[in-house]
N, C-alpha and C positions, 0 to 999 in steps of 0.2 A: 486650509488644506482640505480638501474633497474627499470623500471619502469614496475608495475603487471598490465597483461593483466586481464579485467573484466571477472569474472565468470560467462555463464551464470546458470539463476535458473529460477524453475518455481511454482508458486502458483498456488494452485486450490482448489475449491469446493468439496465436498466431492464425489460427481458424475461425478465428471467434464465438466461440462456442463459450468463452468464459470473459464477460463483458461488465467494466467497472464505469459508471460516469459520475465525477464528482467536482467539485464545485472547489478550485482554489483562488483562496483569496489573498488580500495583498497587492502587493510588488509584483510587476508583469514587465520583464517575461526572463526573468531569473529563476529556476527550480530548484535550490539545493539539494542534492543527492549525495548519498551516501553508501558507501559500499563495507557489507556488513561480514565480516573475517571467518566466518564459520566455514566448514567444508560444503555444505549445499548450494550457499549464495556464492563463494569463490566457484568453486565447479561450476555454474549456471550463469556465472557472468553478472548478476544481477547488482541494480545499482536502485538505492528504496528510499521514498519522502512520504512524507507526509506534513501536514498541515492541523494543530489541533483546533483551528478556526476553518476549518472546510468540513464538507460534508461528503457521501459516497451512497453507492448505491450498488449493491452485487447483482447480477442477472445471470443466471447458467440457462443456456437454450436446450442442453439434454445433460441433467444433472449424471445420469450414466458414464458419462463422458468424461469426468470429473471426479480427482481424488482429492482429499483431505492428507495431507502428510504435517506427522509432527513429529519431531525428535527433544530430545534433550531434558530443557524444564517441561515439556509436554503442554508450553502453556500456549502456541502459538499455533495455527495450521494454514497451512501452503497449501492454496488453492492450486492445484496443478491439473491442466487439461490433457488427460488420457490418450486424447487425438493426435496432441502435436508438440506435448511437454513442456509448454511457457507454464511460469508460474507469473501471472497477475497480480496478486495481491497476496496478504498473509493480514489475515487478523486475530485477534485478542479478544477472548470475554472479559470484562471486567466487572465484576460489582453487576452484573446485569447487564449490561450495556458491550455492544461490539464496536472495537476500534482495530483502524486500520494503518498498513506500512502498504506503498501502491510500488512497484517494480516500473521507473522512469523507462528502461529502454522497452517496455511494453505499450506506450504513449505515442500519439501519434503528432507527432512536433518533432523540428527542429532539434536537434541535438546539441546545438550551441544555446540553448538556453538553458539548459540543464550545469549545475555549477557541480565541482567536487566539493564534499567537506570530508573530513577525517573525523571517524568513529573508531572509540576501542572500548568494546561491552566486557570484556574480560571482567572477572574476578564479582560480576552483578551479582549478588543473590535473587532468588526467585522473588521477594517482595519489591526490592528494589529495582528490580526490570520489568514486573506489571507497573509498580506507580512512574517511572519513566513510561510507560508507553501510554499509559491511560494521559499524562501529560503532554506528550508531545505527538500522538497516533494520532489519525483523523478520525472523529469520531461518525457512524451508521448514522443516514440522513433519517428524520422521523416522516410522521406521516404528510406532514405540511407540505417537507419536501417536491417541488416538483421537475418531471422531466426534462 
């Protein structure tokens, strides 16, 4: 069995002012997604993957433009563009290192590749929902990474 080269893809904002391109690997062209219960991501629509075998890459073209929101454990911040209020991505520091959860319908594909799965984070404590994310989040591409 061969082993599949990662695809890359790219998330954005509706403007594109707030631009993610990252690298998933695997299984193509299945996305499992997941739609996560809170009142931000239900209000917003949003449906979130990740990959902890891919890599990512944030670009803001006018970081002006561009707010940091975080509610709740305060551990997580929604990249949200000021211009036109898609949230792209939401990442996590952990341990030093930034991981990410990428917003599928900010992707530019096909929407039948995108799968549902069923998430219920309720009742997580704050330690138990960084070591889940730093698990299963994608982790910030290093310097090797290339475009």
């Amino acid at each position: 069995m061969s082993r599949r080269e990662p695809r890359r893809l790219q998330a954005t904002c509706h403007c594109g002012n707030i631009r993610v391109d990252f690298d998933w690997p695997g299984a193509w062209p299945a996305i499992p997604v997941r739609a996560c219960g809170c009142g931000l991501c239900t209000r917003h629509g949003a449906r979130w993957t990740s990959h902890p075998d891919g890599a990512f890459r944030l670009e803001i073209a006018d970081p002006g433009l561009s707010t940091r929101y975080r509610f709740g454990s305060q551990s997580a911040d929604f990249h949200v563009c000021s211009r036109c209020g898609a949230i792209p991505i939401v990442t996590s520091l952990i341990e030093g290192r930034c991981y990410a959860v990428l917003n599928a319908n900010t992707f530019d594909l096909e929407r039948s590749q995108l799968v549902e799965t069923a998430t219920d984070f309720e009742g997580e404590t704050l330690a138990e929902r960084l070591a889940r994310r730093q698990r299963n989040w994608m982790p910030e591409a290093g310097p090797e990474w290339r475009r």
